[in-house]
BALOBA-1460 file (C-alpha; in Angstrom, 3 decimals):
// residues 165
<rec num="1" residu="x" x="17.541" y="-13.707" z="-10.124"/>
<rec num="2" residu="x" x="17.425" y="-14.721" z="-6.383"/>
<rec num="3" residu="x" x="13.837" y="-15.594" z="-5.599"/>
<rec num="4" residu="x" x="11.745" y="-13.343" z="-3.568"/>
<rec num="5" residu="x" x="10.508" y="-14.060" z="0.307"/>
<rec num="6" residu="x" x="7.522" y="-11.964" z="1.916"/>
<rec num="7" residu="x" x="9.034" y="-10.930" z="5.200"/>
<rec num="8" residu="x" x="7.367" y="-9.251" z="8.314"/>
<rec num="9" residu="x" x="8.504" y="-5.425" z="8.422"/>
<rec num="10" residu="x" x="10.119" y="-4.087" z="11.203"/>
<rec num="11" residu="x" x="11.499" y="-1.141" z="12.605"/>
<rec num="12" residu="x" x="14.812" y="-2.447" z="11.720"/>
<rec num="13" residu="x" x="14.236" y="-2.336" z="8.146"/>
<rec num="14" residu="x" x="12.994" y="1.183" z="8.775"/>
<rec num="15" residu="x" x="15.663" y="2.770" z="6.536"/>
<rec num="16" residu="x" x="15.193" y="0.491" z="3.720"/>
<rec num="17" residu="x" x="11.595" y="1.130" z="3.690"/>
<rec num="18" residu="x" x="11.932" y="4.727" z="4.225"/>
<rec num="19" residu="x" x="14.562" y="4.937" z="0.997"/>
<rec num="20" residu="x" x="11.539" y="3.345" z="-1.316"/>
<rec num="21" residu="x" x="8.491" y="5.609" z="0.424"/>
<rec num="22" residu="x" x="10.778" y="8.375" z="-1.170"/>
<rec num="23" residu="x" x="11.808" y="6.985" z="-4.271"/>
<rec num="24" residu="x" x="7.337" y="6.728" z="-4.784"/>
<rec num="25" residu="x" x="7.179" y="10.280" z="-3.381"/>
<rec num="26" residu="x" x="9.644" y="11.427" z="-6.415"/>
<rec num="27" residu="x" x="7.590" y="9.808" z="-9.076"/>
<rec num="28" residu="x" x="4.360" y="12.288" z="-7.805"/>
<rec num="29" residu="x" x="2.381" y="9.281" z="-8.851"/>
<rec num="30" residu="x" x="2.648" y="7.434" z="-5.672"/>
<rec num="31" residu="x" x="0.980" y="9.906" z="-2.605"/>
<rec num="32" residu="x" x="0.400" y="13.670" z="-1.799"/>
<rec num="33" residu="x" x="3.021" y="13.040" z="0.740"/>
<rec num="34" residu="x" x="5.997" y="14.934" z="0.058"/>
<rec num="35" residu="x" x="8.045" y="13.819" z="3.283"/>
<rec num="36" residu="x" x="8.558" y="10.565" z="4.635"/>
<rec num="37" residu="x" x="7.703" y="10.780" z="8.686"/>
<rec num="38" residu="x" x="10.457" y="8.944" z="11.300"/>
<rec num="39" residu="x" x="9.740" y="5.629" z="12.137"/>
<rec num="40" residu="x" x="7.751" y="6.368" z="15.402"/>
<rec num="41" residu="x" x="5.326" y="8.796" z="12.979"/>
<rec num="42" residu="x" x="4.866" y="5.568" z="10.389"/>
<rec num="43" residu="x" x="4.176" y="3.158" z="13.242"/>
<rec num="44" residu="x" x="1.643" y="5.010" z="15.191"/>
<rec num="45" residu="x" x="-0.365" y="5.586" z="11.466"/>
<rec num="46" residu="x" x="-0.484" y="1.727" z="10.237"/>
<rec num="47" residu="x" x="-1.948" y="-1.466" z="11.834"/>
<rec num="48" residu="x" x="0.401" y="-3.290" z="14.308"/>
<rec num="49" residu="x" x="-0.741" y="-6.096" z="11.571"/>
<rec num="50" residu="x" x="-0.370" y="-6.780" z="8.022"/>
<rec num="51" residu="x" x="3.209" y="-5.244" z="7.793"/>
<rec num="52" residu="x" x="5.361" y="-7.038" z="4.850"/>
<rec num="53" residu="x" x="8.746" y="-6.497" z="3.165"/>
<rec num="54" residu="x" x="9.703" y="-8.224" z="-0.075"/>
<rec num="55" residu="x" x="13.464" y="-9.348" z="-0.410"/>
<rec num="56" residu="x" x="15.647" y="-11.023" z="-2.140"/>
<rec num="57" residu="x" x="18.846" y="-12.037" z="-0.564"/>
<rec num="58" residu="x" x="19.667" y="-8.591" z="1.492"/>
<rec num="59" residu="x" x="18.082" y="-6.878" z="-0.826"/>
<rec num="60" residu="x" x="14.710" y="-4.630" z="0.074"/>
<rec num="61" residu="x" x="12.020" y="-4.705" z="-2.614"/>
<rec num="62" residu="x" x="9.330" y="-3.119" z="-1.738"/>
<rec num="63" residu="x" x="6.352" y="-3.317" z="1.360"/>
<rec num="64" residu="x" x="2.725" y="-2.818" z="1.964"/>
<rec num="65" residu="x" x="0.915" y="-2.236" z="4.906"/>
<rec num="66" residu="x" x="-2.585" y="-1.570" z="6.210"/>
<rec num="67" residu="x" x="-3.754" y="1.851" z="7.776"/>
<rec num="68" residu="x" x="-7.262" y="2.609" z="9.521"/>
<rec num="69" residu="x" x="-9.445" y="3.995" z="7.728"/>
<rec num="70" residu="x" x="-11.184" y="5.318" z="10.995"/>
<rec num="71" residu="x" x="-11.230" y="5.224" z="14.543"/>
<rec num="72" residu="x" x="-14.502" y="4.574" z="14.718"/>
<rec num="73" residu="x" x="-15.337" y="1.236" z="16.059"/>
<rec num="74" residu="x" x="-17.927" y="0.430" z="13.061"/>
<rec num="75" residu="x" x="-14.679" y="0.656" z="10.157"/>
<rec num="76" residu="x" x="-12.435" y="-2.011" z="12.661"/>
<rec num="77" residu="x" x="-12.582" y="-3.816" z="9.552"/>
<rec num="78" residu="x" x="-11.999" y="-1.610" z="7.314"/>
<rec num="79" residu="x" x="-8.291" y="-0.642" z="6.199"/>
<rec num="80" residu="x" x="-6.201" y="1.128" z="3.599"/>
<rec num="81" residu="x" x="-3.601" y="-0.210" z="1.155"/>
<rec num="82" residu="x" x="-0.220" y="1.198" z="1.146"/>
<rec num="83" residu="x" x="2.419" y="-0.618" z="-1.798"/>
<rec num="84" residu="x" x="5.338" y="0.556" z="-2.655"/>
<rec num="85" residu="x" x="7.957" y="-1.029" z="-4.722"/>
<rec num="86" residu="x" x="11.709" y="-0.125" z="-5.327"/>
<rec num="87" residu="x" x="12.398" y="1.424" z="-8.330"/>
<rec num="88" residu="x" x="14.723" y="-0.992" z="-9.474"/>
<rec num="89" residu="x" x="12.399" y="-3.756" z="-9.186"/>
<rec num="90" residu="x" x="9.675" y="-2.234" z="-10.378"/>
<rec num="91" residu="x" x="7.785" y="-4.419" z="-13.562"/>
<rec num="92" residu="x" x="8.831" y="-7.621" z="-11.784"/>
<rec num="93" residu="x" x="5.502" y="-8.400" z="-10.154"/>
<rec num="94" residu="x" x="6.473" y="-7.396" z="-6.708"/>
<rec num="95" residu="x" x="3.565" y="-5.151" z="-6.158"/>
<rec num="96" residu="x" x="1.227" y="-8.117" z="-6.779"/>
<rec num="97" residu="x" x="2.992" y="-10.672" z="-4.925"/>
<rec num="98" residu="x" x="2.911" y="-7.931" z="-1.851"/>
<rec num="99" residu="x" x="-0.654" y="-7.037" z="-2.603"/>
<rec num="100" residu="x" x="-1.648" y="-10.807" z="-2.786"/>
<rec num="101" residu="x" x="0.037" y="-11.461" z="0.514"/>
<rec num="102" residu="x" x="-1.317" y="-8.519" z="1.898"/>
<rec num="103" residu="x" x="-4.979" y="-9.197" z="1.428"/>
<rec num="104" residu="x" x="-4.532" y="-12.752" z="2.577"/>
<rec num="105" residu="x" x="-3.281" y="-11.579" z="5.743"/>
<rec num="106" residu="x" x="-5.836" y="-8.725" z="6.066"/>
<rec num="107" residu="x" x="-8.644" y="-11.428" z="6.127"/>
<rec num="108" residu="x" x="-6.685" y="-13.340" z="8.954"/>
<rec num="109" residu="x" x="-6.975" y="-10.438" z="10.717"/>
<rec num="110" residu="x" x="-10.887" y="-9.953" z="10.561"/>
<rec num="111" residu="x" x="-10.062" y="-7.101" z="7.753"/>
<rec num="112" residu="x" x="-12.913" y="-7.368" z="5.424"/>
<rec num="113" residu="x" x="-12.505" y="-4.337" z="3.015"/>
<rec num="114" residu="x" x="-9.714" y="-3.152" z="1.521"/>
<rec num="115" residu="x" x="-9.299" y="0.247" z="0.162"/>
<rec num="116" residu="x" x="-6.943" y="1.886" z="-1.668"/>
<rec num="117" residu="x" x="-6.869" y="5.608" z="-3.332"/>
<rec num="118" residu="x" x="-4.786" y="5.853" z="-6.491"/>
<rec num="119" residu="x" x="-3.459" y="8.741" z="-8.775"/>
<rec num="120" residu="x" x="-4.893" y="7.525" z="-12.308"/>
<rec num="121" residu="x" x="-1.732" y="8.408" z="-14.080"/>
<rec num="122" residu="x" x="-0.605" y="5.153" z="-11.926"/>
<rec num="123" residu="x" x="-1.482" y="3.045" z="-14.159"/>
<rec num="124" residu="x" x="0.420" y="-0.004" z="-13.254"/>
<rec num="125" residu="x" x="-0.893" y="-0.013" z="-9.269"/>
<rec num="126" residu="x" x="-4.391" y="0.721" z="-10.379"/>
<rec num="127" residu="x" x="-3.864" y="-2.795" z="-12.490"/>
<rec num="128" residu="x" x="-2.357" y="-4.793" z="-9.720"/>
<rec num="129" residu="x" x="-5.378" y="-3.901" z="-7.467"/>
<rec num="130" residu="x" x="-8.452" y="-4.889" z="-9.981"/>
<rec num="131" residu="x" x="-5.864" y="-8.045" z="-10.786"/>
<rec num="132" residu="x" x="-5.648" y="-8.689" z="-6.921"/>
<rec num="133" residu="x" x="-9.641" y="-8.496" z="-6.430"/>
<rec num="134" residu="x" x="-10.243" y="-3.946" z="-6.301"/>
<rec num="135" residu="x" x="-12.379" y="-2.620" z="-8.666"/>
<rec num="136" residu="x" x="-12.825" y="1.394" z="-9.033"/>
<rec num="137" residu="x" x="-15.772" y="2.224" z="-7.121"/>
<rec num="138" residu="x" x="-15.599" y="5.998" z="-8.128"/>
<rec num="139" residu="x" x="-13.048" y="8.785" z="-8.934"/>
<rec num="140" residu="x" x="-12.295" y="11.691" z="-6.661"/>
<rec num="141" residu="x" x="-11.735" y="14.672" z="-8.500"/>
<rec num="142" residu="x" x="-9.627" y="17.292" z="-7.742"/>
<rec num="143" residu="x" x="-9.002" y="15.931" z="-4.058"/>
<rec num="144" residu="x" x="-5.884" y="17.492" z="-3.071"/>
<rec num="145" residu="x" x="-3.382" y="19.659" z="-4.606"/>
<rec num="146" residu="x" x="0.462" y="18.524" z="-5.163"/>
<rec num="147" residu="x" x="2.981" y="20.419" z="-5.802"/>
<rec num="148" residu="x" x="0.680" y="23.211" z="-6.660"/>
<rec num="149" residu="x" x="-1.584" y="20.637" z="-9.053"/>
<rec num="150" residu="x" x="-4.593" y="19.861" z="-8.256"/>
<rec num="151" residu="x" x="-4.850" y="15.900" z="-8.572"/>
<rec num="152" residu="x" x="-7.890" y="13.230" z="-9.131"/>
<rec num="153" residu="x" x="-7.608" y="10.136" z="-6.767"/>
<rec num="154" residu="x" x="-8.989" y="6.678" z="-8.192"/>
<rec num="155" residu="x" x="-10.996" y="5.015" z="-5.470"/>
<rec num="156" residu="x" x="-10.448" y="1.140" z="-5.586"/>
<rec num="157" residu="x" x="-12.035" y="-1.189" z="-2.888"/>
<rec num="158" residu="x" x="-12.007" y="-5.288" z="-2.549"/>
<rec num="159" residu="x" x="-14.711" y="-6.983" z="-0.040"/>
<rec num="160" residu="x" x="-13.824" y="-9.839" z="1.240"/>
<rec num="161" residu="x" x="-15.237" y="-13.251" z="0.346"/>
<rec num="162" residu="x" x="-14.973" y="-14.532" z="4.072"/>
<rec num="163" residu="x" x="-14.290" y="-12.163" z="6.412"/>
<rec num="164" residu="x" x="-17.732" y="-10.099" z="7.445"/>
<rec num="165" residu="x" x="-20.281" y="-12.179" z="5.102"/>
């Protein structure tokens, strides 16, 4: 297997990163999302920072980026997790090498909490996040309905150790 290199995303690898937001939309484990927006739409809603792509050779992963949590001045440093992983590479430690990346440059960035909201039947994200730092601060019960099922959301969240102490 051709090793792995964490990339910065851009809008050229759009489509690629588009193709894996759906294939996590068509597990209903991933988000309540049940479209993926244009590229513009994506942009606008994640920080200009902390954007990464996993490949191998030409071959698109998986990628994580950071959203605000608020515009609010007082949450600056405060952002949300997004990782999503192909589905062929899924079990390969992607999501943790992405997740590891991405906190490391979210405290860079004077990001000092992380937070990420999790269906519970996701098992294997909810694992990479406490492995990467998260623990479960709470669940959210019956948050939001998908596809007419009303769904509990594990809240994670991971302070950082230097950023904000």
């Amino acid at each position: 297997m051709p090793p792995v290199t964490l990339l910065p995303l851009t809008p050229e690898d759009w489509s690629a990163v588009r193709g894996i937001y759906l294939e996590g939309m068509a597990t209903g484990n991933a988000t309540f999302e049940t479209s993926a927006p244009d590229w513009d739409h994506w942009n606008a809603a994640h920080l200009p920072f902390c954007r990464l792509l996993a490949r191998s050779d030409c071959d698109t992963l998986g990628w994580a980026a950071l959203s605000p949590v608020s515009g609010r001045c007082v949450y600056g440093g405060v952002a949300e997790v997004s990782v999503y992983v192909a589905e062929r590479a899924r079990g390969r430690g992607i999501g943790f090498l992405l997740l590891s990346a991405l906190v490391a440059a979210s405290e860079q960035n004077a990001i000092w909490m992380l937070q990420a909201g999790i269906f519970p039947e996701n098992e294997a994200s909810i694992a990479i996040h406490q492995k990467a730092g998260f623990r479960v601060v709470g669940v959210r019960e019956r948050l939001g309905a998908l596809r007419g099922r009303w769904r509990d959301v594990v809240l994670l969240e991971r302070r950082s150790a230097v950023v904000g102490v």
